[in-house]
Every structure is written in structure tokens, then in C-alpha cells.
N, C-alpha and C positions, 0 to 999 in steps of 0.2 A: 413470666417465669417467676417473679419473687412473690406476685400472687398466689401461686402455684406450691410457694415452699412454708408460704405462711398457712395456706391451706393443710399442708400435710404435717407441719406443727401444733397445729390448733385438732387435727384427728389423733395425735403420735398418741396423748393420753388415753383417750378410749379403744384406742387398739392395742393398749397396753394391758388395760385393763381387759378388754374380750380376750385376750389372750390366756389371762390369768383367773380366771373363773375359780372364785371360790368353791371347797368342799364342802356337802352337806354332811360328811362322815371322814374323819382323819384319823391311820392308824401308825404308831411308834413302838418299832420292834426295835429295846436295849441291847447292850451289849451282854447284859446277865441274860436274856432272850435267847440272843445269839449263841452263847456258850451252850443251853438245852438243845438246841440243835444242832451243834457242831456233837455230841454225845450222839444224839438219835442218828444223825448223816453218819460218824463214825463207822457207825456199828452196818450200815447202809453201804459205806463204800469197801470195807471189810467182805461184804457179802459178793459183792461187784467186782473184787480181785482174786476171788476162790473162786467166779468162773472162766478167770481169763483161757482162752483157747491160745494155747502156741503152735506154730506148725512144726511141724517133723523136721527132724535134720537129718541130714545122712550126708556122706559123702566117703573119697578115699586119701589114704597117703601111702603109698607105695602099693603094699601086697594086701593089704589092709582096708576094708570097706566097713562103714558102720552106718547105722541109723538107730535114731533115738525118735522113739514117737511115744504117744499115751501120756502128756506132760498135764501133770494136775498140781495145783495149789493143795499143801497138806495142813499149811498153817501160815498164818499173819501176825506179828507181831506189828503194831503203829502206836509205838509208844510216845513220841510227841507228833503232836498234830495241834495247828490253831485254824480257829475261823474266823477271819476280822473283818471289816469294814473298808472300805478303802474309796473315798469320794472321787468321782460323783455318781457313777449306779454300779459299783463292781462288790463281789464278795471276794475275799479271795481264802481258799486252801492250801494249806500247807502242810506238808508230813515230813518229818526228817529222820535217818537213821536208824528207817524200819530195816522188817527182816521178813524174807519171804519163801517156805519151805518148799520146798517139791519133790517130788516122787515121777519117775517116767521111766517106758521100758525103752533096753539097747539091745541091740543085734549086731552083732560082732560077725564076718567072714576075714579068715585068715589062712590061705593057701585052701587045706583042707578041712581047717577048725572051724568050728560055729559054738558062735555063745548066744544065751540071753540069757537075760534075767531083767532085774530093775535095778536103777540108782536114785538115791536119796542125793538133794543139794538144795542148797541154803546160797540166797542171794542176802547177801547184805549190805548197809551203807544204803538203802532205797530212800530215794530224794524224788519228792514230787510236788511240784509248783503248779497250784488252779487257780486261777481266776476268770468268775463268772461275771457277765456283763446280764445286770436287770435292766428291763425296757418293759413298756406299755406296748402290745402288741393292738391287731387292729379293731377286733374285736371289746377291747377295754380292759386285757387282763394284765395279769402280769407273768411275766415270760423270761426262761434265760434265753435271753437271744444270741449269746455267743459263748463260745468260753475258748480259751487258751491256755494249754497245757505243758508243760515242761517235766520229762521224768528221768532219771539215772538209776545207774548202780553201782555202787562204787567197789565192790568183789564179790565174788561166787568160787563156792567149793562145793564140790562131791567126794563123795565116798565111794571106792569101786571095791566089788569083793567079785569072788568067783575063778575059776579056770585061767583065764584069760586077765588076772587084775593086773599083772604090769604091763602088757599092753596099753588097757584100757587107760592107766597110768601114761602112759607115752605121748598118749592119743588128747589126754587132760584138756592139754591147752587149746586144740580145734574145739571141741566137744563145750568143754567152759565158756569160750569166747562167744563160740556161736548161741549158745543158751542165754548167755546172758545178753547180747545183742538182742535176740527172739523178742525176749521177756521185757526188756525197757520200751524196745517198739509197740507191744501189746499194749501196756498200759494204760497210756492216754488216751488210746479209741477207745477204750471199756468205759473211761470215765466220761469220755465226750457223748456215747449212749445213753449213761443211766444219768448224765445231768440234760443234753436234750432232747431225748426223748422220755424216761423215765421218769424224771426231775419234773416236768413240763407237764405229762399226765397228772402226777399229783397236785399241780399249780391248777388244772383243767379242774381241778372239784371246788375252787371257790366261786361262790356264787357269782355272777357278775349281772345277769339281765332276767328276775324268775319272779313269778308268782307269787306271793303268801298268801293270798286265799282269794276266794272265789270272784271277789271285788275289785282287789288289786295287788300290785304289783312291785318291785323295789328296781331301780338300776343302782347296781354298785361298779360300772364301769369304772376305770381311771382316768383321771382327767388329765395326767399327762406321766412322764416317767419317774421313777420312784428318784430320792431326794437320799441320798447316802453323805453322812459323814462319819467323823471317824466311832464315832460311839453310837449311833442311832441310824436306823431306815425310816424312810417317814412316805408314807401314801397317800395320797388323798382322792379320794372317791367321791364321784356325782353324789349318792346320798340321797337320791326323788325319788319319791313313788309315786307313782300313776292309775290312772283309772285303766282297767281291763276295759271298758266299753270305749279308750281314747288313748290307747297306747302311745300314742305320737304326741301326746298333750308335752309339752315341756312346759315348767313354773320356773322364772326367772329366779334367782338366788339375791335376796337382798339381804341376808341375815351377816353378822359377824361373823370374819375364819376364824376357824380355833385354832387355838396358839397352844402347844404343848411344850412344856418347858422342863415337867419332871423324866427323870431316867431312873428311877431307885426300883421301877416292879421290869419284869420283864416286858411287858408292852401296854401300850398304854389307846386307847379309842376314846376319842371324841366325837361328839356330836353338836350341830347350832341347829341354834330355834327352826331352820330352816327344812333340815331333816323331820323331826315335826311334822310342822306345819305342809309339807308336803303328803304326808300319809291323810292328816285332818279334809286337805283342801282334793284330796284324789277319793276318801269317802264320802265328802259332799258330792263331788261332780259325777258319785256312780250313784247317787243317790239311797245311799242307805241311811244317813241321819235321819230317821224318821220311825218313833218306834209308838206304837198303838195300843191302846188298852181302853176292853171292852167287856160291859157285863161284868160277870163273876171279878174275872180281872184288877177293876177298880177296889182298892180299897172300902170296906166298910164303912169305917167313918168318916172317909172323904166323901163317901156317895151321898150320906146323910149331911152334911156339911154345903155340898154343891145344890143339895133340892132345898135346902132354906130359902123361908121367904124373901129375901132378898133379890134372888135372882126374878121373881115376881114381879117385884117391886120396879128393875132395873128395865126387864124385857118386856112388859106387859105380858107373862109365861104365866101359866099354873103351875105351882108346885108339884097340884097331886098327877101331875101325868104320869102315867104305868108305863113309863118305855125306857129300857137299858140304857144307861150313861157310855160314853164314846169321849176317852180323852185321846186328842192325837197330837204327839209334842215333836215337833218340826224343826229340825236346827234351819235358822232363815241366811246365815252366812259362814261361810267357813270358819274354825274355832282358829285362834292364835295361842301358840306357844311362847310365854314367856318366860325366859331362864336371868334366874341372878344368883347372885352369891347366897343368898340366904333360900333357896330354891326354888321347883320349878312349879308353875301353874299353866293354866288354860282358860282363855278366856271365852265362854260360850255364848252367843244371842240367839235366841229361839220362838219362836210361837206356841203357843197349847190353845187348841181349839176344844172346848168342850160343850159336845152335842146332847140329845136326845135322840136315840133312835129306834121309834116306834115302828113294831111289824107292820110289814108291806106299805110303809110311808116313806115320804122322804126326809133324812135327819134332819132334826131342829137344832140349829143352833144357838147355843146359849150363850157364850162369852167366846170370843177369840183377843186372848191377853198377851202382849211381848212378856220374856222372861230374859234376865240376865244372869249369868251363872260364873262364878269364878272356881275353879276345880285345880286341888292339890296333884300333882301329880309324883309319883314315888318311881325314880327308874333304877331298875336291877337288869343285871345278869343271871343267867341261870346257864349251864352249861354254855350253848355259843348261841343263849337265844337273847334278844333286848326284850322287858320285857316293862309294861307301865301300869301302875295301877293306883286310880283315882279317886280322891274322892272330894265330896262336894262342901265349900268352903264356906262362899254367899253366894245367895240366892236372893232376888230380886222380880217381885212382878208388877205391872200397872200397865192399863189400857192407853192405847195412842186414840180413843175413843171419844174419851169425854173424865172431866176430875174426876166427876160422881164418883161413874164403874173404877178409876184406881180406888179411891175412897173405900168403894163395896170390897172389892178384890184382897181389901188389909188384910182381914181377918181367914185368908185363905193360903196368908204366906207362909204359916208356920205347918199346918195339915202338908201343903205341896213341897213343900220342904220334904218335910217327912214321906212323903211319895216318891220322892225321886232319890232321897236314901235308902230307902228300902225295896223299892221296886225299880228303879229304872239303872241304878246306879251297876247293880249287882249285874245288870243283862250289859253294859255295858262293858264293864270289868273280864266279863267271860267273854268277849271279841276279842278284849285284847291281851288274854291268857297266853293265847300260845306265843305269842311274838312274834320276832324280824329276827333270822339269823344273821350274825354277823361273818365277813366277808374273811373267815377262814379255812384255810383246806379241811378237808374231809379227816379226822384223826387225832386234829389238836384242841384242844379245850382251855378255857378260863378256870383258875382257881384264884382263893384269896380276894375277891373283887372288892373294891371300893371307889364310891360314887364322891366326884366333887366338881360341885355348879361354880360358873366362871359368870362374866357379864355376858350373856346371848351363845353359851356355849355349857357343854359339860362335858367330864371329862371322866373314864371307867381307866382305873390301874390294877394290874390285874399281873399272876402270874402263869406261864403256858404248865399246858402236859400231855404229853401223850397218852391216848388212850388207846391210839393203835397206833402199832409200830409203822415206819414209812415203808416198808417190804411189806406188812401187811396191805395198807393202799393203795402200791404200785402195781402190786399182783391182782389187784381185783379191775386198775383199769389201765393194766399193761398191752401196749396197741400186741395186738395179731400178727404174729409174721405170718408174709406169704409163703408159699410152697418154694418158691424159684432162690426169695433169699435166705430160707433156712437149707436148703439143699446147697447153695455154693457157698454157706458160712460153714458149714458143719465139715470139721477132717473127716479127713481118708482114712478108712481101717490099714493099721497097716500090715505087711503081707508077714507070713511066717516062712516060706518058702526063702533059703537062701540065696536061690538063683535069682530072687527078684531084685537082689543087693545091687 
């Protein structure tokens, strides 16, 4: 038995640790963040209470039968409203002492009278308490997995005109009471709809497990449930990408978690060396490190440069052979991303194999030399894409062969230098044009961006905007009703015929 506890002592740490698995990508949505979306959801759940559906009312009191049906939203007034934070995964909404218009038609029977017409009324004192519970759903996104809703009214009036208006006067108080019971009841389902189902569709367009090209791939799952305090949300995301030819490959995370500490832009993304190094180590294992250049291709005066006597001298070769040059530059292990404070690099080890290859023979090969490369690397944002661009810092070649061939090779480092400035650099640069988008809904974008490197981290501050409204979004991937639930949501026309009172 104490064996046993000393055992599970000696495991507690590394299961603490599996537990907690670093992010390769962390993002921090401010309270100045939060505020831009409480504007944009405003104007969203504004949209979401002009379609509340009330049902009909009718009833009698004495000689007297009414029904009130056709009850439509004319106007919203929600003049304060907050969206705060509230730890550990909740948002919550608040509106207070709004004002809610209505327009609906009444049908009056009284002995042998009949009215209709419409009434205008105004609910006011509207009090409505949300709160949303955020969670990692199972798939790796992020989801409102609950929400709880609280709504009132604190009075309602109408205005009756017509034949019949002291009656309808009489009647006020059924007619009031019940409208205004209807209407608090509605509420909360409307908003329970457009936050989990509508709300949840537009949380559906961040990326979480997708392609970026033909080679590979990003997981931005969640690695656990979002981290809420009172002033900041904070994510953290797998952050790997993988090879399309080995989608199941997972790369262990050894890099530093980013630590985000600023709140001053509205949200703020990091990245560690690990993110990187993940996309470098998933184009090695699909093998596309390898880029060739042949003929025409090579450089002029590198070509005249490579047929110098020397090479001669080294291989027992002819110079004067008439056969097309063949350079083919091999990265021999996955590159490392190194991040610091003063920025970020890459460090590259590679082969360059350079041939001769004469028609209908088999290439000659002339030197196969290690190269080592240290490369700048510059990260931006560009609307919601990451985006890097490199360039070559030092450069280093010499044979695992023999002194000599390094010896020969000196005079080749300033030419190859120059070759891969200018020719290999640029094809490189253009892979990595398009980017990584980052893991936000469909409609919001980065503006303002700036970049700051941490030790084994970096970090984009950045502020949001809409570029399409969240009604614009939801309506483009708002689920389908079926036939069965739009037909028993949808009221009853109601009858004109007085007998039907």
C-alpha cells in the first residue's frame, strides 16, 4: 500500500503535466475587445427581439369576448446594455430599462357589436439578465454550451381608439396583463435560439482541423475550456500542423507557453517556436524541402564559376564536358525556429548536390556539399492571415569529405550566397505568401497589428472589426428549419368571422 502511494506521487507531476499541454497558438480577447462586440451583438439581438412571435390572446368577461392577434415588434429602444466577463468560462448580458413597441390587431364581440381595428403599446422598464457558459466542445471548438436567462417588465400601456374605446378601456387590464405576461415569456427562448443555435453557427466558421495547401495541414483545436477573468478571455489552441500524407502524425510540444500579459489592444495572439516548427517539420515529412535547378535555370556565372578548373583538379572531371549543370539543394533535417527578444530566425542544414548531366547518360556528380543557413524571419498579419517572410542571413558551406574539397568550396560561398538570394529565396517566399489563417470566425478581422518577440514566444496585438455584420454571417450559415418545426412555430391566421370569438 505505501508502495503504491509513493508510486502515484512520483507519477502525480507528469500527469499534471499531460494534463496541461502547452499551446502552440494563444489568443486574448480585452475588455476594449469585448466592448466591439457587445456594439455588433447589440445591434444582433435588436434584430432577434423584432421577430419575437407572441401568441394570440383572446378570451371573455361577461357579455364581452376579445382577441388580440398579429402582435409585431414596431420598435426597441436598449439603451443601456453591458457585456462583461465573469470568471471562470461565462459572458454575461445585461440590458436594463429598455422599451419595447408593439402594434397588433383586436377583435371586439359585444352583444351585437363587432370592432376591430389595431392597438399600439409600449412595454417598458424591460429587464433582461444573460449569461453565457463558454466550453470546448468535442470536436475542439468553442461553443456556448449553455446559457441562462432572466427577463421582466416592469409596465405596459396601450392606447385604444375606435367605436368601442371605453370598453376596450374596461377590458385594459386583462388585455395589459396578459400581453405583457405573453411578451416576458417570449423573450428568453428568442435569445436562447440566436445564442445556441445562431450564436454557435457563427462560432462553426473558425477554423479548427483544415488544410492550407496541398502539402499540409493546421489543427487549431482547443486544448481545454476557455480561461475567463474579469477583464480578458484567453484560448489556447493545439497550434500543429501536420503532413497531409500523415495526418495522425502528432509532434510532441517542447517549446515555451506564451504568457500574454498586455490588455491595452483589443485582442492579442501568440505564437511559440513550437507552432513553427511544426509547419517546417510537417514540410520536411511531406517532402517538399527540395528544390532543383537545371540548365537554363542555373545562374550564368555560377555555371562558369562551377566548371572551373578546380573542380578538375578535385574529381579527376574535365571541365570541358558539354552537359547541363544539375543543382539540387535538399534540406537534410527539419529547420528550427528560434524566437527572442531582439527577433526571430530559422535555422536551416541542407545538402546541394551538383551534377553534370549529359544526354542519354547517367548524371555525374561533381561535389555533394553540407550547407548551413541561418534565415531572418519577418511575421505579419495581413487581414486574418499569418504571414512570414525570409530572408537569408548566413550562409555557410564545406564538405564532410575531405579539408581539401572545404578548401575548394571557399571560393564558391559568396556566388551561392548569391544564388539562393536570388533564386531560391524568392520561390521560397512565394510558398509562404499566402499564409495560416488565424482561428477567427468568419466576418472579423485584425487591424492596427503589431508584432513583439518574447523568449521562445511572440506575440500580434492587434485591434478587431467587423467586416461583415454577425446577421450578415448567421444568415449565410443559419441551420434549415424542417417543414414540421416551421409549421407548429408559425401562428394561426386569425379568423375575421365573429362567430369564431
Amino acid at each position: 500500500m505505501a508502495a503504491g502511494s509513493c508510486l502515484l506521487l512520483l507519477l502525480l507531476p507528469s500527469l499534471v503535466t499531460a494534463s496541461h499541454s502547452p499551446p502552440g497558438c494563444k489568443i486574448r480577447i480585452t475588455s476594449k475587445g469585448l466592448d466591439l462586440v457587445k456594439q455588433e451583438g447589440l445591434r444582433f439581438v435588436e434584430q432577434e427581439l423584432q421577430n419575437i412571435t407572441v401568441s394570440d390572446l383572446h378570451g371573455n368577461e361577461g357579455q364581452f369576448q376579445y382577441n388580440i392577434s398579429q402582435v409585431k415588434v414596431t420598435d426597441l429602444q436598449l439603451a443601456f446594455s453591458d457585456l462583461n466577463f465573469q470568471p471562470q468560462q461565462h459572458l454575461v448580458f445585461n440590458i436594463n430599462n429598455a422599451s419595447i413597441s408593439l402594434r397588433f390587431r383586436r377583435q371586439l364581440l359585444y352583444w351585437f357589436f363587432y370592432d376591430i381595428g389595431s392597438i399600439n403599446a409600449s412595454a417598458d422598464g424591460v429587464y433582461i439578465y444573460t449569461v453565457l457558459q463558454l466550453a470546448k466542445d468535442e470536436a475542439g471548438r468553442l461553443k456556448i454550451s449553455n446559457m441562462s436567462c432572466n427577463a421582466s417588465i416592469a409596465r405596459m400601456h396601450a392606447g385604444f381608439s375606435g367605436t368601442l374605446r371605453k370598453v376596450y378601456e374596461f377590458l385594459s387590464t386583462f388585455i395589459i396583463t396578459g400581453m405583457r405576461f405573453l411578451l416576458s415569456q417570449q423573450i428568453c427562448p428568442s435569445l436562447e435560439h440566436a445564442s445556441l443555435v445562431l450564436l454557435n453557427s457563427l462560432l462553426d466558421t473558425v477554423p479548427v482541423r483544415n488544410y492550407v495547401d496541398e502539402h499540409i495541414g493546421i489543427d487549431y483545436s482547443l486544448l481545454r475550456d476557455p480561461s475567463i477573468s474579469t477583464d480578458t478571455l484567453d484560448l489556447d489552441f493545439k497550434g500543429m500542423f501536420f503532413p497531409r500524407v500523415r495526418e495522425d502524425q502528432e509532434l510532441e510540444n517542447h517549446a515555451v507557453e506564451p504568457v500574454i500579459k498586455e490588455t491595452e489592444r483589443m485582442v492579442y495572439v501568440a505564437f511559440s517556436e513550437y507552432f513553427f516548427d511544426s509547419a517546417m517539420h510537417s514540410y520536411f515529412q511531406a517532402g517538399v524541402l527540395t528544390i532543383e535547378l537545371q540548365g537554363e535555370k542555373v545562374p550564368k556565372d555560377l555555371e562558369v564559376l562551377l566548371r572551373a578548373t578546380f573542380f578538375g583538379t578535385i574529381f579527376m572531371l574535365s571541365p570541358s564536358v558539354d552537359a547541363p549543370l544539375r543543382l539540387v539543394l535538399q534540406v537534410s533535417a527539419p529547420p528550427r525556429c528560434i524566437i527572442k527578444p531582439s527577433g526571430t530566425s530559422v535555422s536551416v542544414s541542407a545538402f546541394l548536390n551538383i551534377s553534370l548531366v549529359p544526354p542519354d547518360r547517367p548524371p555525374v556528380q561533381l561535389s555533394s556539399m553540407a550547407m548551413e543557413t541561418k534565415l531572418s524571419a519577418k511575421v505579419f498579419l495581413q487581414g486574418k492571415a499569418l504571414r512570414v517572410q525570409l530572408d537569408l542571413r548566413r550562409f555557410r558551406i564545406y564538405s564532410k569529405q575531405s579539408t581539401l574539397e572545404s578548401l575548394a568550396l571557399f571560393s564558391l560561398q559568396t556566388p551561392l550566397k548569391t544564388l539562393l538570394q536570388l533564386t531560391i529565396m524568392p520561390i521560397i517566399n512565394e510558398r509562404t505568401k499566402k499564409g495560416v489563417q488565424i482561428p477567427l470566425p468568419e466576418g472579423m478581422d485584425f487591424t492596427r497589428e503589431v508584432v513583439t518577440n518574447h523568449a521562445g514566444f511572440l506575440t500580434v496585438g492587434a485591434d478587431l472589426h467587423f467586416s461583415k455584420g454577425l446577421r450578415e454571417v448567421i444568415e449565410k450559415y443559419r441551420p434549415v428549419p424542417t417543414a414540421a418545426t416551421y409549421s407548429s412555430s408559425r401562428p394561426a391566421e386569425p379568423s375575421l368571422d365573429p362567430s369564431s370569438l
